[in-house]
C-alpha positions in Angstrom: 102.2 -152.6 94.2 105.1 -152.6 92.4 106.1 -156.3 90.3 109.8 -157.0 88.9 110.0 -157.9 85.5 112.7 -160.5 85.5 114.6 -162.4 82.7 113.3 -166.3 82.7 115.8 -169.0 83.9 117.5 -169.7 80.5 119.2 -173.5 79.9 122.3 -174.2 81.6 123.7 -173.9 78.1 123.0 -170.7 78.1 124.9 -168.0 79.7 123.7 -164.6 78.8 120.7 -162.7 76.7 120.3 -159.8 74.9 117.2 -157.4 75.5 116.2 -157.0 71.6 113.7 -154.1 71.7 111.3 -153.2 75.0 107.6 -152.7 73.0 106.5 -150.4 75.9 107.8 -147.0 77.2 108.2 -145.9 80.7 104.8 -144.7 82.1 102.6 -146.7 79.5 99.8 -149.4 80.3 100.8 -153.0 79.2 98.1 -155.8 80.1 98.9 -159.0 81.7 100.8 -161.6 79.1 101.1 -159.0 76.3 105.0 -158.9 74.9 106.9 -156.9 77.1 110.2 -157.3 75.3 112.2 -159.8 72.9 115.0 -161.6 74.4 117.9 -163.0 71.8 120.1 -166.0 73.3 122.4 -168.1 71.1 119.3 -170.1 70.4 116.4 -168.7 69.8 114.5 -165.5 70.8 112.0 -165.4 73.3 108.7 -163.3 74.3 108.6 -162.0 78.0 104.7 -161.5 78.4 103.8 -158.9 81.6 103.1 -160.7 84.3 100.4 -158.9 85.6 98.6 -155.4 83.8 99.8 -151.9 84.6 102.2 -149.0 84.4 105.7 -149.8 83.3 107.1 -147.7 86.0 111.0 -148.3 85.5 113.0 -150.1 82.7 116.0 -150.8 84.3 117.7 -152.5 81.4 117.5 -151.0 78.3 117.8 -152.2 74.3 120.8 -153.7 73.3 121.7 -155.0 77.3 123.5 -158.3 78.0 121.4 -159.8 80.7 121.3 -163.3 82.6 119.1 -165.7 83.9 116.3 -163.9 86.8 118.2 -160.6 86.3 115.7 -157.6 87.2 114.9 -155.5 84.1 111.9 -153.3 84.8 109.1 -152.8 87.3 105.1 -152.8 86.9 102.9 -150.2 89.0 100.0 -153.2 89.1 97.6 -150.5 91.0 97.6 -148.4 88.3 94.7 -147.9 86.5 94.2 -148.6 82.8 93.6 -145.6 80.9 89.8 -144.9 80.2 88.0 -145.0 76.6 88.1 -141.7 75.3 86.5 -140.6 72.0 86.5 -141.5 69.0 89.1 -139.4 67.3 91.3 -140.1 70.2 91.3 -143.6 69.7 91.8 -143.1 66.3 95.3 -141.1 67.0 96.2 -143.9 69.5 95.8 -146.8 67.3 98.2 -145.1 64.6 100.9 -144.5 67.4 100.8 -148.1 68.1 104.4 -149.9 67.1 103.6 -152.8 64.8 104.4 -156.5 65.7 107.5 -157.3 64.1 109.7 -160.4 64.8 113.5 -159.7 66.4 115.6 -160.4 63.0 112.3 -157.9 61.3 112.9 -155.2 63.9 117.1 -155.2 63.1 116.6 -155.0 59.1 114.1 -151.8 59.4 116.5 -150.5 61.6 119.1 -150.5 59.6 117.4 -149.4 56.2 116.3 -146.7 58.7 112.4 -146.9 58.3 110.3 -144.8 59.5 107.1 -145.9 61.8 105.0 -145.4 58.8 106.9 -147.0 56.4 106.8 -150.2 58.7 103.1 -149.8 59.2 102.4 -149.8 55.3 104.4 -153.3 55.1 102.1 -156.2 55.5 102.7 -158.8 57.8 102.9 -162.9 57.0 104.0 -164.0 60.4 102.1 -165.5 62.8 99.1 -163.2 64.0 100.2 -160.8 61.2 103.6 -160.0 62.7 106.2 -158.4 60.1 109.1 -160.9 59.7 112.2 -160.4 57.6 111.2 -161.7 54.5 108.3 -159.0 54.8 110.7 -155.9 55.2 112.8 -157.7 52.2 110.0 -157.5 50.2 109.3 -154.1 51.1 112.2 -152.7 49.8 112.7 -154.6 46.4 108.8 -152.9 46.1 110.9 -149.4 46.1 114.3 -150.1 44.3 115.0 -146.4 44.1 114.9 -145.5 47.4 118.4 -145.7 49.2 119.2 -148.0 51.8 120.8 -146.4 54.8 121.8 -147.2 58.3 121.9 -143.9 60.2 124.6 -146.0 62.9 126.8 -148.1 60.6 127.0 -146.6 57.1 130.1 -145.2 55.9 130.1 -143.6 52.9 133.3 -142.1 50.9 132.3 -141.4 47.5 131.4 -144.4 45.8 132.4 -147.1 48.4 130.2 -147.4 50.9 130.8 -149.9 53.7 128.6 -150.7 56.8 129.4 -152.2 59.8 126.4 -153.8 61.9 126.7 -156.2 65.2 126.8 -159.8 65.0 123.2 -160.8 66.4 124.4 -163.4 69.6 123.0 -166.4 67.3 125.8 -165.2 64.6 128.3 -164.8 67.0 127.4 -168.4 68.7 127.9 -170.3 65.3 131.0 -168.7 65.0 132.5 -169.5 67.5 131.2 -173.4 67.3 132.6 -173.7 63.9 136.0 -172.3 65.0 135.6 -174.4 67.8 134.8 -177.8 65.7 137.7 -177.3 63.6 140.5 -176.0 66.2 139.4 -179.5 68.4 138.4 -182.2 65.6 140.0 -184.2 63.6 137.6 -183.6 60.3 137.3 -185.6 57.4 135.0 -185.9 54.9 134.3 -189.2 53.1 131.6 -188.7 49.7 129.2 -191.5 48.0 126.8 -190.5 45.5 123.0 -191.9 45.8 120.3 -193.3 43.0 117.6 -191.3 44.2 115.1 -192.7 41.8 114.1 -195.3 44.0 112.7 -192.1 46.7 111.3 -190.3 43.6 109.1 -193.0 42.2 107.8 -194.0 45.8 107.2 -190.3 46.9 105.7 -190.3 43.3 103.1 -193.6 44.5 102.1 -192.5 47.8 102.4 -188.5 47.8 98.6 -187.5 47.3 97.6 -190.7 49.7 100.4 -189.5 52.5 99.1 -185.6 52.3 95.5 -187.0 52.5 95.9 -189.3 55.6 98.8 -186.8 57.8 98.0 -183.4 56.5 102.0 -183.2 55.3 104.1 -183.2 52.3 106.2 -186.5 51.9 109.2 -184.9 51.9 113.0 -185.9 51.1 114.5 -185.4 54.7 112.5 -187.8 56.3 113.9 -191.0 54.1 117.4 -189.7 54.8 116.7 -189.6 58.5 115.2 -192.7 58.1 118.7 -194.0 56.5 120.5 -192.2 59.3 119.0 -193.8 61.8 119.5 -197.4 60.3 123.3 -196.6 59.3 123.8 -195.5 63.1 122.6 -198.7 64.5 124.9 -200.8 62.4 127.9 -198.3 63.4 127.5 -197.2 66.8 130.9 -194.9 67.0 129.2 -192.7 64.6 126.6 -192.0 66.9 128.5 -191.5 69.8 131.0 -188.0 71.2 134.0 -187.2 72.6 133.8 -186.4 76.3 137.6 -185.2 77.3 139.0 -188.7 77.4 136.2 -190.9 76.9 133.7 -191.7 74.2 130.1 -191.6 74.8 128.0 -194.4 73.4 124.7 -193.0 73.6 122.0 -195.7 73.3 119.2 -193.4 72.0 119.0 -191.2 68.1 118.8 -187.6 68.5 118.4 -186.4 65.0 119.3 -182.6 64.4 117.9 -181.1 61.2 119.2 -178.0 60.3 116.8 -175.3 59.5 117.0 -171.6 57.8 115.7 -169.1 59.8 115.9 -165.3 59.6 118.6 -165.1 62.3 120.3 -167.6 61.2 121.1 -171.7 60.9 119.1 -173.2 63.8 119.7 -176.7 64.3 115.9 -178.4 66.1 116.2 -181.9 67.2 114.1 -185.1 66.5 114.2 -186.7 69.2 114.2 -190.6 69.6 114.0 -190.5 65.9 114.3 -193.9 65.6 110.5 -194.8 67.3 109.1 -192.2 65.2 107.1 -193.0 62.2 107.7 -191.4 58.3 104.6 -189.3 59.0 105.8 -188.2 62.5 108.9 -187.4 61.5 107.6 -185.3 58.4 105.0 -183.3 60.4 108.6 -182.4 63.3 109.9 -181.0 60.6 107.0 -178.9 58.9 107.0 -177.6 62.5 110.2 -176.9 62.7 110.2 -174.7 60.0 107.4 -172.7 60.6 108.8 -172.0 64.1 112.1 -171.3 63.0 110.5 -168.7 60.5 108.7 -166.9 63.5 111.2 -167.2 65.7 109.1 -169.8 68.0 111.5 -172.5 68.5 112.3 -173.3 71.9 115.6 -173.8 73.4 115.3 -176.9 74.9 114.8 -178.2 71.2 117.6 -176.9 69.8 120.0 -178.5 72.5 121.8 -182.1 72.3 121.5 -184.0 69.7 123.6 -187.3 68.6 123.8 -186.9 64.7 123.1 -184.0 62.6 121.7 -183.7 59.0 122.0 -180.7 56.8 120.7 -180.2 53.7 122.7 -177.7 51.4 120.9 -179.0 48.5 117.3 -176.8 48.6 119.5 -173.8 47.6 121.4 -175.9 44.8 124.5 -176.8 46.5 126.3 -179.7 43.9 128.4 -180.8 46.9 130.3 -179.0 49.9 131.7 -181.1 53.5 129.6 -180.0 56.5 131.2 -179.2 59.6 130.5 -181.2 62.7 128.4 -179.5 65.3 130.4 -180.1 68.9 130.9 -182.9 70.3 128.9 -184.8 68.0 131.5 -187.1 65.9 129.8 -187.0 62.5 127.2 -185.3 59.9 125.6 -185.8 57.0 125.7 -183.4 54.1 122.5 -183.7 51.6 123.2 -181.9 48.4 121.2 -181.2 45.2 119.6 -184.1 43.1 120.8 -183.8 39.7 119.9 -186.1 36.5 123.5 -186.9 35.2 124.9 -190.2 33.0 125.5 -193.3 34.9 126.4 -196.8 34.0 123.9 -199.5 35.3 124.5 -202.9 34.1 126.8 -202.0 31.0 124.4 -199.4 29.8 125.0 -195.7 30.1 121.5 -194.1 31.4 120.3 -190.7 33.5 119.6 -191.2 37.1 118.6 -188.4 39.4 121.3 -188.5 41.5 122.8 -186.9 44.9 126.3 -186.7 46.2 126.2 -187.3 49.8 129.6 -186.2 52.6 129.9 -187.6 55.5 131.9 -185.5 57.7 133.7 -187.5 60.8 135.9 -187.1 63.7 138.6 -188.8 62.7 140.1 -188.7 66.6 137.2 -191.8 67.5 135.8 -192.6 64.1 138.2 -194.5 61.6 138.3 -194.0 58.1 136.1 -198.1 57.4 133.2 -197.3 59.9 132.8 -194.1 58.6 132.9 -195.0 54.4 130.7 -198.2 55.5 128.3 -196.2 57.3 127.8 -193.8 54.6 127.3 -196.9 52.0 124.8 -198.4 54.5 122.8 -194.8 54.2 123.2 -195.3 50.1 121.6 -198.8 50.5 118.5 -197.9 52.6 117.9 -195.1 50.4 118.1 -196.9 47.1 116.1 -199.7 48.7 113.1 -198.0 50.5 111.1 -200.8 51.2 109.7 -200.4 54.3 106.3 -199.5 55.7 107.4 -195.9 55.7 103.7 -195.0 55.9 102.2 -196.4 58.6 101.0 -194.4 61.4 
């Protein structure tokens, strides 16, 4: 009986895929829910298990194809029966023509350094059930500094000037075009503050051993700046809400986006309701979200929406930059690096470890007071943390 092999219904935010790499020739075996095939939206990446085991009879859709939701890719020959054990030598040459697990942003990289199968065999994988991600192949190479990296489709070479041209993966190309868009439809400005971190320091300082103890987590920075957030937003609604055409929409509810590195890219995963979610709640989302974002696991209905975004430039040492709004939200916070600098505190000139925050706004519905005093009232909370940020 032959079974379709369809894409799965994808978000209405998203349009169109792309098939990454089938993991299965025409005419092999696959069993039921092994990884037919990656799929890359402007998201995230997805697995496409088999639905049921047998031949791969037809790929009809092959690497590098723009697909859409329920499109028919391949067919599955489920009467066909699964090759028998053979002997021992057999199994042996089998097992070394198997292709590796390797994640999407992985499988790009060796392609373009042009490694072989066996190369990408010798590399050891620190993914999730030993799959080869990108840091891995990175690795791999600085191992061998004196062999050349290639690309046997994009490098040009002419003498001593090499250039290569590669394809923007459909995450790249989705940023892109929401940054052009944020800037070509929003008014942006950018208002700075700077923050006594000390405060954060000494508490994380007090409880750190007790909070990894009792939630398994690292008490973290981002979670008392969401925490901040989320007080600042209450105080100024406008800052919470988008633009909607004409209208502004209030939104009674705190969708917190974090953004996240991840080997394809800036992915943006959103705590939702943050503002009924405990410290430890919030810390353990986010330890999440970065492990997922790593493998490529994030889903996409958590990286749509979102009323407020945070990003933190400040883990790779940023002093201080203004963060673009992420459409339509009206406003985002930029965390930056925490630097011990001279400040004056009651007459005296002392070092604090301090932090320049931006707050970048809309300036179409946000005016220039709601947005400096919203940005104070995050300096307060954070330079105050009182509260019972570990309860359960």
């Amino acid at each position: 009986m032959e079974v379709e092999v369809k894409v799965p219904v994808l978000s209405e935010s998203v349009a169109e895929a792309t098939l990454v790499s089938w993991n299965k020739k025409e005419g092999e075996y696959i069993e039921r829910d092994e990884n037919l095939i990656d799929i890359e939206t402007d998201k995230v990446v997805l697995e496409l298990p088999a639905p049921v085991s047998g031949k791969l009879t037809k790929i009809i859709k092959g690497d590098g194809a723009t697909v859409v939701s329920s499109e028919l890719i391949a067919t599955i020959d489920s009467e066909a029966i699964a090759p028998s054990k053979v002997d021992e030598n057999t199994n042996k040459k089998a097992f070394n023509t198997e292709k590796p697990l390797m994640m999407p942003a992985a499988k790009r990289i060796a392609a373009e350094r042009n490694l072989d199968l066996e190369e990408i065999r010798a590399i050891r994988g620190s993914g999730r059930g030993g799959r080869i991600v990108k840091e891995d192949i990175a690795g791999h190479r600085e191992s061998q500094p004196n062999q050349e990296v290639t690309d046997n489709k994009a490098m040009l070479t002419n003498n001593d000037r090499p250039e290569k041209r590669v394809a923007m993966s459909r995450l790249r190309l989705r940023i892109a075009e929401r940054m052009v868009q944020s800037q070509s439809t929003a008014a942006i400005l950018t208002t700075f503050n700077e923050v006594d971190m000390q405060a954060i320091i000494d508490f994380r300082a007090r409880y750190k051993e007790k909070f990894k103890k009792e939630h398994g987590v690292k008490l973290g920075f981002t979670s008392f700046f969401v925490k901040a957030v989320v007080a600042a937003l209450k105080k100024f609604p406008i800052i919470n809400s988008s633009v909607d055409g004409k209208d502004i929409i209030y939104h009674g509810y705190y969708d917190i986006g974090i953004a996240v590195g991840s080997p394809r890219g800036l992915v943006v995963p959103i705590l939702r309701n943050a503002d009924r979610l405990s410290q430890p709640e919030i810390e353990k989302q986010i330890h999440d979200f970065g492990i997922r974002a790593k493998e490529g696991r994030l889903k996409i209905e958590e990286l749509t929406g979102g009323t407020f975004s945070i990003t933190n430039g400040g883990v790779f040492g940023s002093m201080l930059s203004p963060p673009i709004i992420t459409p339509p939200q009206s406003a985002i916070l930029g965390v930056h690096a925490i630097k011990e600098r001279p400040v004056a505190i009651n007459g005296q000139v002392v070092i604090r470890p301090m932090n320049f925050l931006a707050l970048s706004y809309d300036h179409r519905i946000v005016d220039g007071r709601e947005a400096v005093l919203s940005l104070v009232a995050i300096k307060e909370v954070l330079e105050s943390p009182m509260n019972p940020l570990l309860q359960d």
